[in-house]
C-alpha positions as CSV (number, residue, x, y, z in Angstrom):
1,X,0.0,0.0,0.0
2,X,1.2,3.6,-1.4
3,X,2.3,5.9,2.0
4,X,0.4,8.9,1.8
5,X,2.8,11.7,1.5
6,X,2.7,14.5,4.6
7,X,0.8,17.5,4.0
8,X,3.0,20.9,3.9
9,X,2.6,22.7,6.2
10,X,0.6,26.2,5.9
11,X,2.5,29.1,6.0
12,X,0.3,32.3,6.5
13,X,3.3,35.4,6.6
14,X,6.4,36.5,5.7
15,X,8.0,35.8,9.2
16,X,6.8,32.0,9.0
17,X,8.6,31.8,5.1
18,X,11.8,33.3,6.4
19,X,12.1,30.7,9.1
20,X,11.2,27.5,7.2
21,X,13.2,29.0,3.9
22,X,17.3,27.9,3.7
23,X,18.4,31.3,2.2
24,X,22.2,29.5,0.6
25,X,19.5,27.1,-1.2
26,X,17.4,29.4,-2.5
27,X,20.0,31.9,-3.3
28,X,21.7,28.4,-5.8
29,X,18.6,28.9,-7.4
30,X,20.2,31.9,-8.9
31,X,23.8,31.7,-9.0
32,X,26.7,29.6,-7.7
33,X,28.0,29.6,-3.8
34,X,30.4,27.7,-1.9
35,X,31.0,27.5,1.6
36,X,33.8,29.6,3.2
37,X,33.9,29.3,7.0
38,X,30.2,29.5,8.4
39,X,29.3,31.7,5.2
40,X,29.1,31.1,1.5
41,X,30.5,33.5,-0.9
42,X,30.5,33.3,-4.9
43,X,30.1,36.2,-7.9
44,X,27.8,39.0,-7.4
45,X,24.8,38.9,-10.1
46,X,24.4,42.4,-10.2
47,X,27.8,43.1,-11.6
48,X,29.7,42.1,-15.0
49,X,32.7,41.9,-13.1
50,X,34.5,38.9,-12.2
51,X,35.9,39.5,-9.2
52,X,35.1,36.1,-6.6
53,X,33.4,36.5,-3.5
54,X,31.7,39.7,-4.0
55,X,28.9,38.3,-2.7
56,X,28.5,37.0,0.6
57,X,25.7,35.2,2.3
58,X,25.9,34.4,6.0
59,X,23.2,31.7,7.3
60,X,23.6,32.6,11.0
61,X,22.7,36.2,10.5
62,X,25.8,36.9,12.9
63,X,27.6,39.3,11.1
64,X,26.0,41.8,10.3
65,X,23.0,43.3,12.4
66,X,20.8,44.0,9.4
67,X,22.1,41.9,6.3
68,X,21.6,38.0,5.6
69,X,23.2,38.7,2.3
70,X,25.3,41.2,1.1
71,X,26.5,42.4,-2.2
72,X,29.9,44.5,-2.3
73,X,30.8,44.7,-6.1
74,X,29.8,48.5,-5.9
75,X,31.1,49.7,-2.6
76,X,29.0,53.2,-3.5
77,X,25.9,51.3,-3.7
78,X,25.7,48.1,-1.5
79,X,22.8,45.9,-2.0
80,X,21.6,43.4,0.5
81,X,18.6,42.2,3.1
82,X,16.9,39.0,3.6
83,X,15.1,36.4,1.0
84,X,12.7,38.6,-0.3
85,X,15.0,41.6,-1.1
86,X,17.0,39.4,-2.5
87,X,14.1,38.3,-5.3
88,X,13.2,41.8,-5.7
89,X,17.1,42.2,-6.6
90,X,17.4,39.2,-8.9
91,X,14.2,40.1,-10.6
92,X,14.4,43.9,-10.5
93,X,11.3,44.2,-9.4
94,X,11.0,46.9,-7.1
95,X,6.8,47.7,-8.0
96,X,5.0,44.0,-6.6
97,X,2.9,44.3,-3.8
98,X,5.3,42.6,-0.7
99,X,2.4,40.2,-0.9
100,X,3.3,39.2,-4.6
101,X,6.9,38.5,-3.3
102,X,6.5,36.5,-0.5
103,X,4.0,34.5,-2.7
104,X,6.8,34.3,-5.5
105,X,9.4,33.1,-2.6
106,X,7.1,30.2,-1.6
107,X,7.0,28.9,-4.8
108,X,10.7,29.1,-5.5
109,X,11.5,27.4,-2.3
110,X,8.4,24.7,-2.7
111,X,6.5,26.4,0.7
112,X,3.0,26.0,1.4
113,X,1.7,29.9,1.8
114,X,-1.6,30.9,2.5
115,X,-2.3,34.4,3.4
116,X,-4.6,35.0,6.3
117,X,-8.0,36.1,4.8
118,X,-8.7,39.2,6.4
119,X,-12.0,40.0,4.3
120,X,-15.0,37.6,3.9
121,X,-14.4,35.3,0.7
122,X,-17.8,35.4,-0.9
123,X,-18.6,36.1,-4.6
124,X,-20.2,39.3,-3.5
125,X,-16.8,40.5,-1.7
126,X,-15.0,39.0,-5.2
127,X,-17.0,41.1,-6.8
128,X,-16.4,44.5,-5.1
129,X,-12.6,44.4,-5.7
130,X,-13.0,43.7,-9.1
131,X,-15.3,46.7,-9.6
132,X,-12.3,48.6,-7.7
133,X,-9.3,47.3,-9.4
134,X,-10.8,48.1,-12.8
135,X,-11.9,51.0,-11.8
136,X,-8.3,51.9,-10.9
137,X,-6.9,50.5,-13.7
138,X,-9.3,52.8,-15.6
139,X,-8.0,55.7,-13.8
140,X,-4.6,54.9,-14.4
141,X,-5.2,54.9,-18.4
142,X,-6.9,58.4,-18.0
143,X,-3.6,60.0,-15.9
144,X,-1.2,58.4,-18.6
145,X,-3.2,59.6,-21.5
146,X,-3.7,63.2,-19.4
147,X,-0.3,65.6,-19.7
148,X,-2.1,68.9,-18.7
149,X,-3.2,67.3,-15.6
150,X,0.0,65.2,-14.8
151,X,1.7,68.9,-15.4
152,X,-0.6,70.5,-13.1
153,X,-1.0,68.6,-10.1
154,X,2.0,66.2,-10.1
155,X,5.2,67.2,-11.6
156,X,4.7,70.5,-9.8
157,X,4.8,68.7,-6.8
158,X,7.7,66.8,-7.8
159,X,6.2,63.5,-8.2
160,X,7.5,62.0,-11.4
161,X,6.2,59.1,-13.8
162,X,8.2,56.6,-12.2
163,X,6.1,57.5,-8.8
164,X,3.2,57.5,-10.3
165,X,3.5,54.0,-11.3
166,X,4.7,53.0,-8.4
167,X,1.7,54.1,-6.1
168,X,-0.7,53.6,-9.0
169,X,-2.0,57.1,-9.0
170,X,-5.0,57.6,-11.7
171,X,-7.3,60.4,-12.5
172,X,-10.6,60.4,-12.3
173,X,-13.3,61.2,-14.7
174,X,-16.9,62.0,-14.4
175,X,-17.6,59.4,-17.4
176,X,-15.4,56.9,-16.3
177,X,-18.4,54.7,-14.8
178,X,-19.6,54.3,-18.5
179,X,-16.4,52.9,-19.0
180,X,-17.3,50.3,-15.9
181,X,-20.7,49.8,-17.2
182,X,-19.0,48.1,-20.5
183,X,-17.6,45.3,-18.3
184,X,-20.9,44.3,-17.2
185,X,-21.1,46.6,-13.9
186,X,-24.5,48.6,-12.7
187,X,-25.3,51.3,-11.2
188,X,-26.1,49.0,-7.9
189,X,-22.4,47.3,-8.6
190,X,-21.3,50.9,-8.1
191,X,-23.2,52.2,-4.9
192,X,-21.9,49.3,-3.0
193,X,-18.6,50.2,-3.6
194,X,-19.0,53.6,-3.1
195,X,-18.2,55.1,-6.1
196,X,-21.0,57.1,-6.2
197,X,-24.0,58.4,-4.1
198,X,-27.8,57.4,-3.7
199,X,-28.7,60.3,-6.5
200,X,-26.8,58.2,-8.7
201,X,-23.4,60.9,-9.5
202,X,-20.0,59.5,-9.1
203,X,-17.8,61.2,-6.4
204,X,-14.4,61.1,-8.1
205,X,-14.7,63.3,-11.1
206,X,-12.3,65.3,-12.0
207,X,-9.9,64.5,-8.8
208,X,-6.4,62.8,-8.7
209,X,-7.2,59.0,-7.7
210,X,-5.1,57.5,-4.8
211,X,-5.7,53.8,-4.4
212,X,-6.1,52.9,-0.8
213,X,-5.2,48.7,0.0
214,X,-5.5,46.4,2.3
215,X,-3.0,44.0,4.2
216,X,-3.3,41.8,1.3
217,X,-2.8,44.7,-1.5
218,X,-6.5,44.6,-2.6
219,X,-7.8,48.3,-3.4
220,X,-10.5,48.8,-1.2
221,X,-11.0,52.7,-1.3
222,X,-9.8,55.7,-2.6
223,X,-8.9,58.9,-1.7
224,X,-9.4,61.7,-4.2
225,X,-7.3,65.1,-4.6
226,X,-9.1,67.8,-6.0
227,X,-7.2,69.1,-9.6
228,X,-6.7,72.5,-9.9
229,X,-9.0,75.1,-10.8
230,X,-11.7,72.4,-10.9
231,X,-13.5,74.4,-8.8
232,X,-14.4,71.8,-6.2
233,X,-15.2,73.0,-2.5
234,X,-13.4,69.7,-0.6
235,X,-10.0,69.7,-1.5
236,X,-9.7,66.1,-0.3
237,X,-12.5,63.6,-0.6
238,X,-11.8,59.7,0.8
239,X,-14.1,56.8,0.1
240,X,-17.2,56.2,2.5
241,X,-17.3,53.2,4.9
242,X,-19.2,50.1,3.5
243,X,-19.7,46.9,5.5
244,X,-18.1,44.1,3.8
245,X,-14.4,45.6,3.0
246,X,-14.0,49.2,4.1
247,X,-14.2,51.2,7.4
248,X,-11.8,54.2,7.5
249,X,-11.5,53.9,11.2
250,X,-9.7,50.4,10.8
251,X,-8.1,50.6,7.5
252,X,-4.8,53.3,6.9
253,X,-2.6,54.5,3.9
254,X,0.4,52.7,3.3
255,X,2.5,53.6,0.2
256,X,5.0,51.4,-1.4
257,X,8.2,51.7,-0.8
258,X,11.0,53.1,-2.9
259,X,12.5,49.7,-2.5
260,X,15.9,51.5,-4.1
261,X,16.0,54.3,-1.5
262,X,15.2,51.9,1.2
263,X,18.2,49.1,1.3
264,X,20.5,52.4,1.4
265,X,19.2,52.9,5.0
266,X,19.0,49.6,6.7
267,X,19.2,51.3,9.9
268,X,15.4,52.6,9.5
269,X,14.1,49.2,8.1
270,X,12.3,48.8,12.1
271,X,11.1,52.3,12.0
272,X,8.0,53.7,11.2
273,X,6.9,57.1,10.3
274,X,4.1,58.4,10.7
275,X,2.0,61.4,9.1
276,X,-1.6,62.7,7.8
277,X,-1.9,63.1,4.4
278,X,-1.4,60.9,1.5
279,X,1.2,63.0,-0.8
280,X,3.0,63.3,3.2
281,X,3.4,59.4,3.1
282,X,4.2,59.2,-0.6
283,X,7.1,61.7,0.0
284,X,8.5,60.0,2.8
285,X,8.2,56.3,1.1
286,X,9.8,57.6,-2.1
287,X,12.4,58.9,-0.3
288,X,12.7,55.6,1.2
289,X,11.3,55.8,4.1
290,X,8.4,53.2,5.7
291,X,5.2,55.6,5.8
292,X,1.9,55.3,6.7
293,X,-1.2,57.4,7.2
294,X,-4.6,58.1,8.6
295,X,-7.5,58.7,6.6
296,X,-9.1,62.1,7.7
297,X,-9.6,61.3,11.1
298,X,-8.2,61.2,14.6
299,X,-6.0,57.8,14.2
300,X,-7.6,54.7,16.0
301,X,-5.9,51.7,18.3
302,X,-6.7,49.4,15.2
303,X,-5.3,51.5,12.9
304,X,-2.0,52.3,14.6
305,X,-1.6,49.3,16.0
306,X,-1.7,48.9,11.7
307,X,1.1,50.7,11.7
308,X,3.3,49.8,13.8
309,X,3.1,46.0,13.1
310,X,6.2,44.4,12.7
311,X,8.3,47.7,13.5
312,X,10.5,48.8,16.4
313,X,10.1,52.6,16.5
314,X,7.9,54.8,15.5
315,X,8.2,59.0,14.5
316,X,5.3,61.0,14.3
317,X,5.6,63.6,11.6
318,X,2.6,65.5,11.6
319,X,2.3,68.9,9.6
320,X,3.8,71.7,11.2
321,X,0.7,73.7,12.2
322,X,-0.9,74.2,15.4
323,X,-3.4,71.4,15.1
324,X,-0.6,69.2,14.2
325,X,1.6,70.0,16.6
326,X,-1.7,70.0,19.6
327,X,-2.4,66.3,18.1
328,X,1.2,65.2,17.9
329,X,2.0,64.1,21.7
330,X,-1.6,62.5,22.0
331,X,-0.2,60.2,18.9
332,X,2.5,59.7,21.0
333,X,1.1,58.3,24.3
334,X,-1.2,56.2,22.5
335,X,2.0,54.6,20.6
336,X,3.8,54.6,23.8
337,X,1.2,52.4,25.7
338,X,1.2,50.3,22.3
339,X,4.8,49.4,23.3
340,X,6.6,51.2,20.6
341,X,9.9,53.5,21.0
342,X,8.3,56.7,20.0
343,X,9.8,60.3,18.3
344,X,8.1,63.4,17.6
345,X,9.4,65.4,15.0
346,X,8.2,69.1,14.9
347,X,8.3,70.2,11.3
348,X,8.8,74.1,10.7
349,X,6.0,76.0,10.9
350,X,3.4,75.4,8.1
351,X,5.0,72.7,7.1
352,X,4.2,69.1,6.2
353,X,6.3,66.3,4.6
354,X,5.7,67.2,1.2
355,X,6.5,70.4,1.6
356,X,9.7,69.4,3.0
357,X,10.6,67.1,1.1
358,X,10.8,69.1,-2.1
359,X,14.0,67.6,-4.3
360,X,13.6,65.5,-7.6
361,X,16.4,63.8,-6.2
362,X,15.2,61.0,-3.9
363,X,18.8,60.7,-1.8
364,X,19.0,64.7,-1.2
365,X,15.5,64.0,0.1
366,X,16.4,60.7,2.2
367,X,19.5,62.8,3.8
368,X,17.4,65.8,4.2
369,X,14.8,64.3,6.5
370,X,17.6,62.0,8.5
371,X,20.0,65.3,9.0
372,X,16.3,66.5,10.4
373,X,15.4,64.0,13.0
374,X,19.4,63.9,14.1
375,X,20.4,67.7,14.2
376,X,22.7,67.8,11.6
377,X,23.9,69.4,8.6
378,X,21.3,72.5,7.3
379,X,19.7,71.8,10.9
380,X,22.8,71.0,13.3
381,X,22.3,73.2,16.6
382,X,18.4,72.6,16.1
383,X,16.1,70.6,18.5
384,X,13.6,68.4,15.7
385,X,12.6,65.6,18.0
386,X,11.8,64.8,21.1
387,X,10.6,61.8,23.3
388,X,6.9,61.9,24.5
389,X,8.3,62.1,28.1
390,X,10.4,65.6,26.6
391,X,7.3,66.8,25.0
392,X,4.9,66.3,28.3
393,X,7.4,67.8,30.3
394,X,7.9,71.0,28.5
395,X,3.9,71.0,28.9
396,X,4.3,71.3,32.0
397,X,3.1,74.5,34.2
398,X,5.9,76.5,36.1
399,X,5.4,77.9,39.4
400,X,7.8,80.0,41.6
401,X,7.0,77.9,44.4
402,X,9.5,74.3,43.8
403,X,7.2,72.2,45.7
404,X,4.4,73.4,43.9
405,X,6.4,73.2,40.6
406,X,7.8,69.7,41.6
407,X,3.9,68.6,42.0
408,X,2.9,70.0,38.8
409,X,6.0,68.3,36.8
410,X,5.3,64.7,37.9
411,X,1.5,65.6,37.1
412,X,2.3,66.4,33.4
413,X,4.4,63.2,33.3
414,X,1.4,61.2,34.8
415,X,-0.3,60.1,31.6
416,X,3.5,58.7,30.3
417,X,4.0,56.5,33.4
418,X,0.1,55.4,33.6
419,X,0.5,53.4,30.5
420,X,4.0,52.1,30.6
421,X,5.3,48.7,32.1
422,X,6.5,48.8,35.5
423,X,10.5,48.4,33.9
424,X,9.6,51.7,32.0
425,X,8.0,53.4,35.2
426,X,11.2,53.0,37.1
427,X,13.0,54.7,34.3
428,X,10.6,58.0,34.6
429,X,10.7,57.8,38.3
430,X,14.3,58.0,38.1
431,X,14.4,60.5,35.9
432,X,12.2,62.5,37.5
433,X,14.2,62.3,40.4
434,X,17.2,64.1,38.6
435,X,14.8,66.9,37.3
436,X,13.0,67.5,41.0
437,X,15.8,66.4,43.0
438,X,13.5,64.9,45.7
439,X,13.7,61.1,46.7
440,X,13.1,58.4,44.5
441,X,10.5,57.1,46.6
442,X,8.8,60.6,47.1
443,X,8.7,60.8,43.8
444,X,7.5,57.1,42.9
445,X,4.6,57.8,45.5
446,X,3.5,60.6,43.5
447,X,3.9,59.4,40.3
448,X,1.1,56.7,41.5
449,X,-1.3,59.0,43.4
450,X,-1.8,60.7,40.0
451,X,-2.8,57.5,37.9
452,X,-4.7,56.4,40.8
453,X,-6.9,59.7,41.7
454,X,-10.2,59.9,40.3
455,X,-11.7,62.5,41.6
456,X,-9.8,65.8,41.3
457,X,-9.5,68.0,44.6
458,X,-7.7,70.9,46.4
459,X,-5.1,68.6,47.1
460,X,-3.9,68.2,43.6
461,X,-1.7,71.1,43.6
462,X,-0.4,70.7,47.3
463,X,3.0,69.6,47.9
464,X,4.0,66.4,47.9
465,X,4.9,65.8,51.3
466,X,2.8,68.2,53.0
467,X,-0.2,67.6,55.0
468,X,-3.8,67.7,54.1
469,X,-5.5,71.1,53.8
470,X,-8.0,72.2,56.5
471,X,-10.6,73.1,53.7
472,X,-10.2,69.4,52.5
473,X,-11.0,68.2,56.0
474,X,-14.0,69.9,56.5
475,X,-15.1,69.2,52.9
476,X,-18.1,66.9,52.6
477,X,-17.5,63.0,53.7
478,X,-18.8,60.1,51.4
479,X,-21.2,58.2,54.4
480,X,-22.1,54.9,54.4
481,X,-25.4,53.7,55.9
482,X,-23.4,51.7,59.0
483,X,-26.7,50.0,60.0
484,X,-27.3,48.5,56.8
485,X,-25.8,44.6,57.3
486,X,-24.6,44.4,53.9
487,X,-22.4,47.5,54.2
488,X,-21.5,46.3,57.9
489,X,-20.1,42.7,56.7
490,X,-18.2,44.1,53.8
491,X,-16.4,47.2,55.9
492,X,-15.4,44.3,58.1
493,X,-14.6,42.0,55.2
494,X,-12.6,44.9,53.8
495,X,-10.8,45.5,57.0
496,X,-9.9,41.9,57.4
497,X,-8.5,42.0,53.7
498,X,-6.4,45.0,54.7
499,X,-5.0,42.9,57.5
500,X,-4.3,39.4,55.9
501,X,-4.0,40.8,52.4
502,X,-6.5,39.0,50.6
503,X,-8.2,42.1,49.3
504,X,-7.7,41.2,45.6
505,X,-9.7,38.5,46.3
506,X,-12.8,40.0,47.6
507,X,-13.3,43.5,46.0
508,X,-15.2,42.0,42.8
509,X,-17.8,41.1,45.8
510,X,-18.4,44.8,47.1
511,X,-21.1,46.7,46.8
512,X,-20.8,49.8,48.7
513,X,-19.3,52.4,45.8
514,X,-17.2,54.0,48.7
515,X,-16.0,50.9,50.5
516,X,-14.8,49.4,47.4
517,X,-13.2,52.9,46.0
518,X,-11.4,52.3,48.8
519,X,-10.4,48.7,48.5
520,X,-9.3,49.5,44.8
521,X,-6.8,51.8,46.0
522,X,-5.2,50.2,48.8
523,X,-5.0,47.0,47.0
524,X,-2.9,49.0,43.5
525,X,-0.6,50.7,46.4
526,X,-0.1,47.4,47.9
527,X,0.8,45.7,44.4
528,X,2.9,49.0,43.8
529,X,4.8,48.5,47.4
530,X,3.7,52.0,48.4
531,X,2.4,52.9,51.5
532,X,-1.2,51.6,51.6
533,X,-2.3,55.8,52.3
534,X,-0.8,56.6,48.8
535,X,-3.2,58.7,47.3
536,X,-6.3,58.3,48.8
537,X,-8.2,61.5,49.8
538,X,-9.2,62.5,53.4
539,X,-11.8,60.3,54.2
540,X,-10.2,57.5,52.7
541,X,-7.3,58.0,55.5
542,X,-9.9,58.5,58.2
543,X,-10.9,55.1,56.9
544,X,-7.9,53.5,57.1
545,X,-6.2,55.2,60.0
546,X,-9.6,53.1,62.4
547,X,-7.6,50.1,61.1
548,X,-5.2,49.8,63.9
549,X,-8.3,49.4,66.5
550,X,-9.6,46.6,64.0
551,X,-10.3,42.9,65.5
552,X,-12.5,40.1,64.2
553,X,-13.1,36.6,64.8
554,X,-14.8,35.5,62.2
555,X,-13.1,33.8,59.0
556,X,-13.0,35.3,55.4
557,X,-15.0,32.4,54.1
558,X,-18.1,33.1,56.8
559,X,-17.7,36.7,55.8
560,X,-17.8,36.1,52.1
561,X,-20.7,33.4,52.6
562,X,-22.6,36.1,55.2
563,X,-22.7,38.8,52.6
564,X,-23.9,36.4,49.6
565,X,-26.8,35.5,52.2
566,X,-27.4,39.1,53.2
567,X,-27.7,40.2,49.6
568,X,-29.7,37.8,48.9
569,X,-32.0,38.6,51.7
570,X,-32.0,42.1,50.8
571,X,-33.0,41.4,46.9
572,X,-36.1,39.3,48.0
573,X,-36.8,42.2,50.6
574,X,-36.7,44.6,47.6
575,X,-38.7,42.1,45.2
576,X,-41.5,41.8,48.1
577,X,-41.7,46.1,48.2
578,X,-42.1,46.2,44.4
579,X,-44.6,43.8,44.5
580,X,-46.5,45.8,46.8
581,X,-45.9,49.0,44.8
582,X,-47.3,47.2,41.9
583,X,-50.0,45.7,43.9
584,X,-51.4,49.1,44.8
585,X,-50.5,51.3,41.3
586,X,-52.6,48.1,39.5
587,X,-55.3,48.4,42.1
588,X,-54.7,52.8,41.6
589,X,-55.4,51.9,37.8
590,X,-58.8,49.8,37.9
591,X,-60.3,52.3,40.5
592,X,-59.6,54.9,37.3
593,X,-60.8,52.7,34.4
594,X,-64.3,52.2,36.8
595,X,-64.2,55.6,37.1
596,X,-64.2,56.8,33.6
597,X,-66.7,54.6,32.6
């Protein structure tokens, strides 16, 4: 009997074809290598020169921090990467989608690959991205066959034919849904995809055509540039949401790169930047750079977390102008808490990346924005970027008095050290320490009554380590009913808790919005190893200072089992009362019904 043969196994991204790939093997596929130590060397394929070992491949990826292979025929122009550089290399193809790579990759090296379907695979769906990719394709032909308009509205802007291939920029045409109709499409065809509105009018004419893509390189929107002197009111007009394979809140602008410009600056191959508008991330990826964008709005979690996949750092290069620069260190803290290095770059003043970035020549730009973002150069003596912790700290408000200003420092640091790790909180603590020059653990206690304080009071802008205003004292105290039995077991459930630290255990339990305010608290300053008072507010220390009088003899278990009887007892109590309430407003209702007739 025939063995079955095993079943490959399904690879679903480019990490998982890296791993199972044998890059000397696939590289024989191309050219000759023998082995030479723990490498293999042979002639380089890009060059007509026969000079051995020009190209080197080294399988243990140990010597060099960003190069699996490496090309050194032209020492001016040094070509390397991984696998799939290496096909985009071989083939000179620098305009596939990465998808169409990694896909070509499996099949040289015999791989199972399988992309992860992020859209539903129904004929409707199928459907839809045809409509779009023809569309674009449509588009395409009408910017090619254009001059005036390529004159106009791209050359100006120094974006050449070679980038207009690459991002496969189109124009659109008020009659180009005729066009569609020819390859069997109808107006309902259309409406689903959004290309026009409910009256029937398309919502592209006469606007440069941006194809926006999703993870797997299908078109799945557009945005649209206004042309000049079309007279059009919205200079920018993107795609409306539709159900089955757009929603601008989850899906983001990413460019290809200038594959070129890129391998020249393998030191930025873990970075991403980040900007608003489309022509900003075409700018910055034709320079080289790896660029992404949001779509109109406020960027999401899902869509940065878009962004960043894969990637080590992140810059946020938003335009220059005051909205820009108000929105920039929000980006930043939500990047931060995403677990991303994160740099904010302040471009000049009415600036944006395409403005900056305004030489035909793609290296001039590529060493124009890193002189930026390191001070060098045009901009040496200049301060570009700075860390979200920089940027919240110059936020911060000055006060003659240094307690008061100490206070108000670790406050603007607050939302930084709220969502970062507890390795990353002891870096800020310390750091504030050098800028306040108070004790680490002063400092760490505040730093942890800010994230924990949820209710805002006098005491915010006290010092430190002084004592609790008078006004605070006398303000109003949160009371408890102390006869009700529920509130009676769980104060001395609490209490117990406090004692025998099992208060993690039991808060889910309470009931009383005070009592387990309280419990909340204590049980984050415990986990924190602060002092258990750490930030609570006056009658939260009155609270806890009655805990040195505490005693009890009964056991957490009777306590727990005692306040699941008691609010039982009260829930049947409250049932009977609304019965009676019923009872009498039913009886309230007949009397008027006999009434009224």
């Amino acid at each position: 009997m025939a063995e079955n043969k095993k079943e490959k196994k399904v690879l679903t991204n480019s990490e998982e074809i890296k791993a199972e790939v044998n890059l000397a093997d696939f590289i024989k596929n191309f050219i000759e290598l023998k082995p030479q130590k723990d490498n293999f060397v042979g002639k380089s394929p890009f060059s007509i020169e026969t000079i051995e070992n020009n190209f080197v491949v080294y399988p243990s990826n140990k010597f060099d921090e960003y190069y699996e292979w490496k090309d050194i025929s032209d020492k001016n122009n040094i070509k390397g990467g991984n696998v799939f550089d290496f096909l985009r290399y071989i083939k000179n193809d620098y305009q596939s989608h990465e998808n169409e790579i990694i896909k070509e990759v499996a099949r040289i090296a015999n791989l199972k690959y399988e992309p992860p379907k992020i859209i539903k695979n129904d004929q409707e769906t199928q459907k839809m991205l045809r409509i779009l990719k023809d569309y674009q394709e449509i588009t395409v032909d009408n910017l090619r066959n254009n001059l005036k308009i390529c004159k106009e509205n791209l050359y100006d802007r120094n974006v050449s034919n070679e980038m207009i291939k690459r991002q496969g920029l189109g124009y659109g045409e008020f009659n180009d849904l005729k066009k569609l109709e020819k390859k069997g499409y109808s107006n309902i065809d259309f409406e689903k995809v959004k290309l026009i509105n409910k009256q029937g009018n398309s919502f592209f004419g006469k606007r440069i055509m941006i194809p926006i893509k999703d993870e797997n390189g299908n078109i799945v929107a557009f945005g649209g540039r206004a042309i000049k002197d079309s007279n059009q009111s919205i200079k920018y007009l993107n795609s409306i949401n539709n159900e089955k394979i757009f929603l601008r809140s989850a899906n983001i602008y990413a460019p290809e790169t200038n594959y070129e410009m890129a391998q020249k600056m393998p030191d930025k191959k873990d970075t991403v930047i980040i900007c608003e508008g489309f022509f900003d991330a075409i700018a910055l990826a034709e320079a080289g750079f790896n660029a992404k964008a949001g779509l109109g709005t406020e960027i999401t979690d899902i869509q940065a977390s878009k962004m960043i996949k894969g990637m080590k750092n992140a810059i946020v290069m938003l335009d220059g102008d005051e909205a820009g620069k108000n929105h920039t260190a929000t980006l930043g803290l939500q990047l931060e808490a995403m677990g991303i290095n994160t740099i904010l770059a302040t471009l000049p003043e009415g600036k944006d990346p395409a403005d900056f970035l305004n030489n035909k020549n793609q290296e001039e730009n590529a060493n124009k924005i890193n002189d930026f973002l390191e001070n060098k150069g045009e901009f040496e003596g200049q301060k570009n970027t700075k860390t979200v912790f920089e940027e919240l700290l110059e936020n911060a408000i000055p006060d003659p008095n240094p307690i008061r200003n100490n206070r108000n420092i670790i406050k603007a640091i607050a939302p930084l050290f709220k969502v970062k790790d507890e390795l990353s909180r002891q870096n800020i603590i310390e750091k504030l320490t050098e800028i306040t020059k108070l004790p680490f653990q002063t400092v760490k206690e505040g730093c942890y009554e800010e994230i924990t304080r949820k209710v805002k009071s006098k005491s915010t802008s006290e010092p430190l380590t002084e004592n609790i205003s008078t006004k605070e004292q006398n303000s109003n105290t949160i009371k408890y009913n102390k006869n009700d039995n529920i509130t009676k077991i769980e104060e001395e459930l609490i209490r117990k808790g406090i004692n025998e630290n099992f208060l993690k255990e039991i808060t889910s339990k309470i009931t009383n919005p005070f009592l387990k305010e309280i419990s909340q608290k204590i049980q984050t300053n415990i986990e924190n190893k602060l002092n258990p008072d750490t930030g609570l507010n006056f009658q939260e220390k009155e609270f806890l200072n009655k805990q040195k009088n505490f005693k009890s003899n009964n056991t957490k278990e009777d306590l727990v089992l005692d306040l699941q009887i008691a609010i039982l007892q009260k829930t049947i109590e409250n049932s009977k009362k609304n019965i009676e309430n019923a009872k009498k407003e039913l009886k309230t209702l007949n009397q008027t019904n006999t009434f009224q007739q």
